[in-house]
N, C-alpha and C positions, 0 to 999 in steps of 0.2 A: 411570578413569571409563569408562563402558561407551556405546557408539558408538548411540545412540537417537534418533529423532524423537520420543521419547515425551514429552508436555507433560501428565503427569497431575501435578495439584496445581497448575497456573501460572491465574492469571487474562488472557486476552486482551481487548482492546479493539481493534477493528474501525473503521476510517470509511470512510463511502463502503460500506456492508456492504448496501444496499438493492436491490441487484440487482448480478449481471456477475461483477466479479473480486473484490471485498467480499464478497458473498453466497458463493461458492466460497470462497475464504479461511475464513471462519464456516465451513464445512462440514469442509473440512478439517482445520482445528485442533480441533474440537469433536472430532471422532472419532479425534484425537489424546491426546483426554483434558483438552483444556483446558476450563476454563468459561469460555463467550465471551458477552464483549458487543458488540452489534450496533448501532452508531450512524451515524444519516443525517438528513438531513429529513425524508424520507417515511416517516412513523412506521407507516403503516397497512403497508406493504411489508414493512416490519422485522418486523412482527407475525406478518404471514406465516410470515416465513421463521423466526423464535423457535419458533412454533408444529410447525411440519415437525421439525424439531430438538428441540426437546421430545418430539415422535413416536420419535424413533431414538432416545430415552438420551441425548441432550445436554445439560446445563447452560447452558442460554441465556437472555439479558434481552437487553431493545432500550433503549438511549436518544433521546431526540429528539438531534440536534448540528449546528449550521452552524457550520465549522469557521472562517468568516469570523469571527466573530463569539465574543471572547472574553468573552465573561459564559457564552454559552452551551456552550465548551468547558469553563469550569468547574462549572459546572451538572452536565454530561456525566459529565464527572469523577467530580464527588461521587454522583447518581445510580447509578453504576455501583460504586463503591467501597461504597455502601450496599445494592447486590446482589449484588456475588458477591468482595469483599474489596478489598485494594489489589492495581491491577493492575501484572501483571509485565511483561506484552509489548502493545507498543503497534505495532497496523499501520497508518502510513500510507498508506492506496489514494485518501481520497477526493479528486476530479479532476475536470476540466471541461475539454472543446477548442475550438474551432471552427477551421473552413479557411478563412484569410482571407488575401488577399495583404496584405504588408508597409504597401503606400501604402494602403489602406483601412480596415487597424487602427484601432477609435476606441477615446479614452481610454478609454469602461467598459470596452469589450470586453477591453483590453488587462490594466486594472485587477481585473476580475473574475476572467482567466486566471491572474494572477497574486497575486492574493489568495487563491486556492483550492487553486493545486497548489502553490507554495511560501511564502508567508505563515500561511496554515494551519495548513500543515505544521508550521513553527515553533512556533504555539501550542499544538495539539495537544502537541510531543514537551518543552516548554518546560513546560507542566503536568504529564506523566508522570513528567519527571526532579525536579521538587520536589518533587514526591510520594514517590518513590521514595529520594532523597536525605532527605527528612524522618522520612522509616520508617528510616532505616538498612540499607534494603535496597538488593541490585544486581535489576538490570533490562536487556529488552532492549528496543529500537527500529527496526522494521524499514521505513523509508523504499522507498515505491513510485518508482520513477523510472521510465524509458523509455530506451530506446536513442538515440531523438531529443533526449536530454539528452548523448549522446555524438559522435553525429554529426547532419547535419541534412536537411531536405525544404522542398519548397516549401510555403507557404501557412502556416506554422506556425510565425512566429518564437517569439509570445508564448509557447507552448506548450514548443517545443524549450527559450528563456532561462528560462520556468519549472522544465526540467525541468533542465537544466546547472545550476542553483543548488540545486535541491535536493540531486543529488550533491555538489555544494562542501560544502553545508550538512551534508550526514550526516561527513564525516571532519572539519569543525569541529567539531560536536559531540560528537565518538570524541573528537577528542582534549583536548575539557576536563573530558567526562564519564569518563572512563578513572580515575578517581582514587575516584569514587561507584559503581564495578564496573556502571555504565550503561554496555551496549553498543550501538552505533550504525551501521546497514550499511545498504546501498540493493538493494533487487531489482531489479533492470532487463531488464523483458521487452524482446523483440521485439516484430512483429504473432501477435498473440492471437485465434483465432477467438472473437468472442461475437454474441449476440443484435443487436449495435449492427449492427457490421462486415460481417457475413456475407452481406449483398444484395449490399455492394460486390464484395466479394471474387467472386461470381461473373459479374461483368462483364468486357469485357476490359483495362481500366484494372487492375481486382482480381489477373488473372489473368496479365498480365504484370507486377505486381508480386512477385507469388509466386514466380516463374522467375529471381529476384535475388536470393531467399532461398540460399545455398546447399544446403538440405535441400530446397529444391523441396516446402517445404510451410507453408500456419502453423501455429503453437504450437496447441494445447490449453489449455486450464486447466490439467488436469491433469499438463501440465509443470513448471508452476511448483509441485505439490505438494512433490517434495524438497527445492529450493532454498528451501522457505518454510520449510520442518520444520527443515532445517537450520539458518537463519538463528533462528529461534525457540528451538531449544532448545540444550540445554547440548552436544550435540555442537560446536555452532561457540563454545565459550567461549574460546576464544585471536584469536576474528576480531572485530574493530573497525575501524568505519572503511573497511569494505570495499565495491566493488561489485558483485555478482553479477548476470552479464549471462548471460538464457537467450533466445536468439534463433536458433538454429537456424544460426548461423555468418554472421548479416545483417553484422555490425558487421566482420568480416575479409574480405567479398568485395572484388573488385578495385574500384577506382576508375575 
């Protein structure tokens, strides 16, 4: 088998695709040759971004999806399967934070962090693999995680125990789906410059966080393009279950 990032012929499905690492994700897999669907709440966003991508030669559609909420990841589902086939690779990104100390967490807040970046997630990768499983076909699933699901920060339990469970949750799922040739891995950035972040980032709070990075810098988007290519296509077909962590050497600095 020949060593490619190439996803021509695969259908991806995208959440959380309406701006940031979603929207880059769609960008990169589409000019990888994949046909991508583009799924979030904010439909009019999606459109956008479908439209730009329609511009370059992409094969793109948008669905509406709140991943909370499972009538409408089926919805999604079939929506999506009704424009561009059954899909093959499913990327979990969509996510939600907030910075709150520990004793001030309230139940929504706590509820909504964790209904979104790992309840979600669940349903989301729990309708792909029926799907996929009912076709007879294998499939991949590429869980978004964070390094903060590996080690942790202040202000962000709910967020970190969202994101440690979703790693749990991707090698659970490697290994019951391993039998329906559904593969199951987690990408785990570091700090990612984007449009959110980057005011902080040039403060000195921002700026002495940087200096703990051992590269003395943050990621790109455009870092995470190999590790996703890889994770998506048939080059990593022997990886299951895996975590790939691109943080610029954050998670090995000293204690």
């Amino acid at each position: 088998m020949a060593l490619t990032g190439s996803l021509q012929g695969k259908n991806v499905l995208i959440t959380g695709a309406s701006s940031g690492l979603g929207q880059h994700f769609a960008t990169t897999l589409g000019e990888a040759g994949a046909s991508v669907v583009l799924a979030a709440r904010r439909d009019s966003l999606l459109q956008e971004t479908v439209a730009a991508l329609r511009a370059r030669g992409v094969n793109a559609h948008a669905v509406p999806l709140d991943v909370r909420d499972p009538a409408s990841v089926t919805a999604a589902f079939d929506a999506a399967t009704s424009a561009a086939g059954v899909i093959d690779v499913v990327i979990n990104n969509a996510g939600i934070t907030a910075t709150t100390p520990a004793l001030d967490i309230s139940h929504d807040e706590w509820s909504r962090i964790l209904d979104t970046n790992l309840t979600g997630c669940f349903t989301v990768a729990q309708q792909a693999a029926r799907r996929l499983k009912a076709a007879g076909r294998g499939g991949t699933i590429v869980n978004v995680a964070s390094i903060l699901g590996q080690r942790v920060a202040g202000m962000l339990s709910h967020y970190a125990a969202a994101k440690a469970g979703l790693i749990q949750l991707t090698q659970a799922l490697a290994l019951e789906w391993a039998r329906y040739r559904i593969r199951v891995n987690a990408l785990s950035p570091g700090y990612i410059e984007t449009d959110l972040n980057r005011d902080f980032f040039q403060t000195d709070a921002g700026k002495a966080l940087i200096q703990r990075i051992p590269q003395r810098r943050l990621g790109q988007m455009s870092d995470l393009d190999g590790p996703l290519l890889l994770l998506c296509s048939d080059a990593s077909a022997y990886m299951t279950g895996s975590v790939l962590t691109v943080d610029g050497g954050h998670l090995v600095s000293s204690l």
